[in-house]
C-alpha positions in Angstrom: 9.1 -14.6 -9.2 9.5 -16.6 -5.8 6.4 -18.9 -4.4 5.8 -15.9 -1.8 4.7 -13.1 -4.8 3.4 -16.4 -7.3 0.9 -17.4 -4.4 0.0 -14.0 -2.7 -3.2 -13.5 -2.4 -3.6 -17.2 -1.5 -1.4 -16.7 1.7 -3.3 -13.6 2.8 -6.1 -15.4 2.9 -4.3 -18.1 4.8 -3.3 -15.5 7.6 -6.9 -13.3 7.7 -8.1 -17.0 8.3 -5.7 -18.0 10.7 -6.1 -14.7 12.5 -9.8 -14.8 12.4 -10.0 -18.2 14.1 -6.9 -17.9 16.5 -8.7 -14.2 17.7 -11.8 -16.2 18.5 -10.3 -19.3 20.2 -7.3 -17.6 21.9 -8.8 -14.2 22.7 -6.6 -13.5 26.2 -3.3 -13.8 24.0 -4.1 -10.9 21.6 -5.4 -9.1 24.7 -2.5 -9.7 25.8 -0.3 -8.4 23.4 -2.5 -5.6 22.6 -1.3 -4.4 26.2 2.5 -4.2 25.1 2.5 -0.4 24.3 4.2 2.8 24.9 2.7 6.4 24.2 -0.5 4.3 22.2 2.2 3.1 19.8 1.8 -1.0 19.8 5.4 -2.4 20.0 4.2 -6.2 18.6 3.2 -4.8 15.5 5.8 -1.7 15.2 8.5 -4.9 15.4 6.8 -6.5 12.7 6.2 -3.9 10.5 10.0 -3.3 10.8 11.1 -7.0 10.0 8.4 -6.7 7.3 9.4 -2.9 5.1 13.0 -2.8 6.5 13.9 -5.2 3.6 12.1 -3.1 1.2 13.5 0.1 2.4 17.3 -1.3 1.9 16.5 -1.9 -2.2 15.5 1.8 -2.9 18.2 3.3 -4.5 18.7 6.8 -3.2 21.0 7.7 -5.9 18.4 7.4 -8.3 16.9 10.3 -8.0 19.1 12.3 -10.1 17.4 10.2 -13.4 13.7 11.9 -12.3 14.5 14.3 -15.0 14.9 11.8 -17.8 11.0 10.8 -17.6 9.2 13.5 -15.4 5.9 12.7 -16.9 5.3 9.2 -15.1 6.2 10.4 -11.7 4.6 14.0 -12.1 1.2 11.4 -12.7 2.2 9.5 -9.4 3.5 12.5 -7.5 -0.1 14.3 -8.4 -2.2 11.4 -7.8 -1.0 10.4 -4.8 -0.9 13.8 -3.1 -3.4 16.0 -4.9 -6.2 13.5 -5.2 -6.1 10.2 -3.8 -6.3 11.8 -0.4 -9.2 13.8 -1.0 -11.3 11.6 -2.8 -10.9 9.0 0.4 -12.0 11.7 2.5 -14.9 12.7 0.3 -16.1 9.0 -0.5 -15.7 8.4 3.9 -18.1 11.0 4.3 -20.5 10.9 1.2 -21.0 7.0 2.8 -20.6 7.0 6.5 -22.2 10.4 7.2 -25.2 9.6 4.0 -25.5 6.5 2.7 -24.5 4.1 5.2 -25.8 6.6 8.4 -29.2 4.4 9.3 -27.0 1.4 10.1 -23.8 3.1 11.4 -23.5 5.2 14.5 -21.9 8.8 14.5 -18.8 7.7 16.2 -18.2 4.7 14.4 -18.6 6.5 11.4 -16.0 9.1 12.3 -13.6 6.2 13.0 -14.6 4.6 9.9 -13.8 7.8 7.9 -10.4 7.9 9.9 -9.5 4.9 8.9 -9.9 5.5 5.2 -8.3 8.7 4.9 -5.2 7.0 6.6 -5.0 4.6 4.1 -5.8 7.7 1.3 -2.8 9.6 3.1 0.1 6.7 2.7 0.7 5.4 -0.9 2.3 2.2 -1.3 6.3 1.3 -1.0 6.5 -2.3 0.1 4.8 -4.0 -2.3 4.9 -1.6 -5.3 8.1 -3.8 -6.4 5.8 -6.6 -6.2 3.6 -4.8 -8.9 5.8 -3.1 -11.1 7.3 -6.9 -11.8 4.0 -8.5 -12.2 3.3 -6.0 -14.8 7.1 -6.2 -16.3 7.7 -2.1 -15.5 10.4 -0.3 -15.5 12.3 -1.9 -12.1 14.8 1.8 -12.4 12.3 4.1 -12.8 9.6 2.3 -10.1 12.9 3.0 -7.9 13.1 6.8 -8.5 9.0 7.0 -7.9 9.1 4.9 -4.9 12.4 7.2 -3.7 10.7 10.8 -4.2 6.9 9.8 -2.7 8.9 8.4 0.3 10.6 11.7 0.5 7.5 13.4 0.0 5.4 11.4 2.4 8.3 12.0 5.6 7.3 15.6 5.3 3.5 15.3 4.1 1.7 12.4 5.7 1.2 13.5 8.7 0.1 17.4 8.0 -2.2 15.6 5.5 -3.8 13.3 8.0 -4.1 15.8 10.2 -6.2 18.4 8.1 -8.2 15.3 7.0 -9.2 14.0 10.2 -9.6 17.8 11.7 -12.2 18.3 8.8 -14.1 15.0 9.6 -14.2 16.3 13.5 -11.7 13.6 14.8 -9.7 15.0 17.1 -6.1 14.8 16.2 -2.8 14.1 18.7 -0.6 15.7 16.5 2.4 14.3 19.1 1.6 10.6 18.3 1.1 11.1 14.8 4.5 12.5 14.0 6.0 9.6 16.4 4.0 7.3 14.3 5.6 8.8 11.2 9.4 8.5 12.6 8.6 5.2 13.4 7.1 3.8 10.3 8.7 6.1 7.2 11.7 8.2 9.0 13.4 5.4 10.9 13.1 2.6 8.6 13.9 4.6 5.7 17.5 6.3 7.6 18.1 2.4 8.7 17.9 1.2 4.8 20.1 4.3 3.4 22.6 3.1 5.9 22.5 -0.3 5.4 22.7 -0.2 1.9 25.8 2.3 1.7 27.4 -0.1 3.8 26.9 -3.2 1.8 27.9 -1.6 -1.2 31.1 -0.7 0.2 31.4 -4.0 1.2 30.8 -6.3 -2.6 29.1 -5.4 -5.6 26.6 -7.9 -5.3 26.0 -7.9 -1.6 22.8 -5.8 -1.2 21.1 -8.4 -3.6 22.6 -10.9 -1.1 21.6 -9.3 1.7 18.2 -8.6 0.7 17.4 -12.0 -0.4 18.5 -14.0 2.9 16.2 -11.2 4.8 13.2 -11.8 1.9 11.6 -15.1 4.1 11.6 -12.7 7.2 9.6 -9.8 4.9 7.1 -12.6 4.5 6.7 -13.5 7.5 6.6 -10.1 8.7 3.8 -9.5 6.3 1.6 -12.6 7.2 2.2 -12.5 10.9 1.1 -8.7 10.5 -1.9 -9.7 9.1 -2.9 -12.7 11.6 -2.0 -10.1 14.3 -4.6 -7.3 13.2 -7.3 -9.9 12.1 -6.6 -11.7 15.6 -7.8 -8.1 17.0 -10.9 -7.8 15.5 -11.9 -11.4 14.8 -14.8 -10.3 17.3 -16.0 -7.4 15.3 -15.4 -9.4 12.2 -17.9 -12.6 13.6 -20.2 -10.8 15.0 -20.8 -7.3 12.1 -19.5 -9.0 8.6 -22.8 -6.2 7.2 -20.0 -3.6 8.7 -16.7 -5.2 6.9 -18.9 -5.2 3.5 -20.2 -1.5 3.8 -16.1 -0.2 4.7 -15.0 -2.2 1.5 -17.6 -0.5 -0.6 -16.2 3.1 -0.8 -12.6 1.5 -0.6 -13.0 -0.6 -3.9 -14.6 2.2 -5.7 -11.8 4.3 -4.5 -9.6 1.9 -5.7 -11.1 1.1 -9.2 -11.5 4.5 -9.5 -8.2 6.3 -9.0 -6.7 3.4 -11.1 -9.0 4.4 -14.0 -8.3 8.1 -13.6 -4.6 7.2 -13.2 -4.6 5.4 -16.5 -6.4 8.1 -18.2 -3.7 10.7 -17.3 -0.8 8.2 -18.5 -2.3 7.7 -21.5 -3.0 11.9 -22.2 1.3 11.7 -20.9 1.4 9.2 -23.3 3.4 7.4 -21.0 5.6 3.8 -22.2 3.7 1.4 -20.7 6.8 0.0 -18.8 6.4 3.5 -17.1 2.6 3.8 -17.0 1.5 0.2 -15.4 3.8 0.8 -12.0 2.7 4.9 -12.0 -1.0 3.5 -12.2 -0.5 0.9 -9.4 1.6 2.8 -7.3 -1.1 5.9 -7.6 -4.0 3.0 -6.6 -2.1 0.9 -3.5 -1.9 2.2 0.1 1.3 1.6 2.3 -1.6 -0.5 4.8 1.0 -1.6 6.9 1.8 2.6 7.3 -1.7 3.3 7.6 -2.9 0.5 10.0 0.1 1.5 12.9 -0.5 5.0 12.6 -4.4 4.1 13.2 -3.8 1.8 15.7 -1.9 4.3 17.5 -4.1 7.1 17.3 -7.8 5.7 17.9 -6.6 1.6 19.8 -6.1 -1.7 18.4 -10.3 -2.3 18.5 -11.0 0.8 17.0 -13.3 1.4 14.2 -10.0 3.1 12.4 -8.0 0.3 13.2 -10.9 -1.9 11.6 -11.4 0.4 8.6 -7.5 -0.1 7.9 -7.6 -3.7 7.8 -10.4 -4.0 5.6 -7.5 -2.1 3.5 -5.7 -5.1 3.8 -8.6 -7.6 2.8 -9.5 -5.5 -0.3 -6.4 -4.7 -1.2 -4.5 -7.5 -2.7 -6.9 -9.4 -4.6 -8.2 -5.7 -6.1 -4.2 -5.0 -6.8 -3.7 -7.9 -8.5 -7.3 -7.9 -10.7 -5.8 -4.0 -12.1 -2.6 -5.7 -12.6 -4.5 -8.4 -15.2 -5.5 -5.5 -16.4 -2.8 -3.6 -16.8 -1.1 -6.6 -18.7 -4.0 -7.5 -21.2 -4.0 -3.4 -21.6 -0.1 -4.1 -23.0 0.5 -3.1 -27.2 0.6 -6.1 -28.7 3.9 -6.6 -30.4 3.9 -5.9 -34.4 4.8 -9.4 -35.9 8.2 -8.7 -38.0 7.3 -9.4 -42.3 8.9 -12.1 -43.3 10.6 -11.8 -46.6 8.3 -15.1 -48.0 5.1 -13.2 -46.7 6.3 -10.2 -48.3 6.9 -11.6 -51.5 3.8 -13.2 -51.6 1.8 -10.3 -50.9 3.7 -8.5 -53.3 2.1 -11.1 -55.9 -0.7 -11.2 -54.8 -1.3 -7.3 -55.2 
């Protein structure tokens, strides 16, 4: 693994900080850029999303789809996790919260934001970093490939009549028009751009997608952390001055999290799933595509929006959670049977 995956966490917390402070001393310049816009979508943070999952989107091996049938059990877990339930039980755990538990200390419209900005992150399951993941927990790099290919299939044609159900049930009004922009943009777009990309590099060598993909690997991280300083610049304010509201938007996210991991890990173990197949299924189930979520929320409801807000705090939670279920999923690993050796054999032979 490269410093950038070894050290992850630790440079997300180096960019929330960074963002945090720079938002508070340098407030014009993210005003600033927060201006640079067209039809609500922020073209700052589009470019750096780009830089950030077009990288991602040129390893996913189209042609791998054709082995789904080999092991359908692993991605018919994902495939039913990640658009049968995951969505729902965001949207439930949003309301059950915002509109009960947390309602003496949240207002009715920041609420509704709040419960945007979760199901956003419950509609778009992880692509970019599930590679990240599926190595930490030594899974099956082929098969992550075929589940990453089919839910980014899925999700060009389901995210945003998903989103839109979701938000129509918790009362938000929905622009349908910037949605599905917000979709091209984010999943269609980068996705055509990696297909081509990679057809043409294979033509080129047999080695030169690897190539490719690793000189464009420092600009995925920067992508990534200047992402991050960007949407913790915009909300440095609301972070200072309500931290009570960051800790009551991480509550229903980390027992979403914890939760559709558990129930994830259940099913594979019912499938009876390898568990070079069942560790990346589980993760992929549990992690959001936050970079996905956060545009699409920022173009919908503004950059200081308490959807845009709820999305980020998707970002905080997220790595640090992912990487505590992927200790898990490790120490969770069949231990390997020792081999007899013919000594031990002979003396237990004896001693019997």
């Amino acid at each position: 693994m490269g410093l950038f995956e070894r050290y992850l966490t630790l440079w997300v917390a180096l960019g929330i900080a960074a963002g945090v402070a720079l938002g508070v001393v340098l407030p014009g310049l993210f005003q600033l850029i927060a201006g640079i816009e067209i039809a609500h979508v922020n073209l700052v943070v589009a470019v750096l999303i780009w830089v950030m999952i077009y990288p991602m989107m040129i390893q996913i091996d189209w042609s791998s789809i054709k082995d789904v049938g080999k092991k359908p059990r692993g991605l018919v877990l994902t495939l039913v996790v990640n658009w049968l339930i995951k969505p729902f039980t965001m949207a439930a755990l949003g309301v059950i919260f915002f509109r009960y538990v947390f309602a003496p200390w949240v207002d009715p419209q920041s609420a509704s934001e709040y419960i945007a900005g979760m199901i956003l992150l419950g509609v778009a399951p992880c692509t970019a970093m599930v590679f990240v993941w599926s190595q930490l927990v030594k899974g099956d790099a082929s098969y992550t490939l075929v589940q990453v290919s089919v839910n980014d299939l899925i999700m060009i044609f389901a995210f945003a009549p998903i989103a839109a159900f979701l938000l129509g049930v918790t009362d938000v009004t929905v622009p349908w028009q910037t949605l599905l922009l917000s979709t091209v943009l984010y999943v269609v777009l980068p996705l055509v751009a990696g297909v081509l990309t990679r057809r043409a590099l294979a033509r080129r060598a047999p080695g030169a997608v690897d190539d490719f993909v690793a000189r464009l690997k420092p600009w995925s991280m920067a992508g990534l952390i200047a992402t991050v300083v960007l949407l913790f610049g915009f909300q440095a304010r609301t972070i200072i001055d309500k931290p009570l509201v960051i800790a009551l938007i991480a509550v229903p996210l980390l027992l979403q999290t914890y939760g559709i991991f558990l129930l994830s890990w259940l099913g594979a173990r019912l499938l009876r799933l390898p568990h070079d197949v069942a560790g990346p299924a589980c993760l992929i189930g549990t992690s959001n595509f936050f970079e996905l979520a956060v545009a699409v929320a920022i173009s919908l409801f503004g950059l200081n929006s308490g959807a845009a807000l709820a999305t980020v705090v998707g970002v905080l939670v997220e790595v640090p959670v992912m990487l505590s279920l992927v200790a898990l999923v490790n120490r969770w690993a069949p231990k390997p049977v020792a081999a007899r050796t013919p000594v031990a054999t002979a003396e237990r032979m004896v001693g019997s």
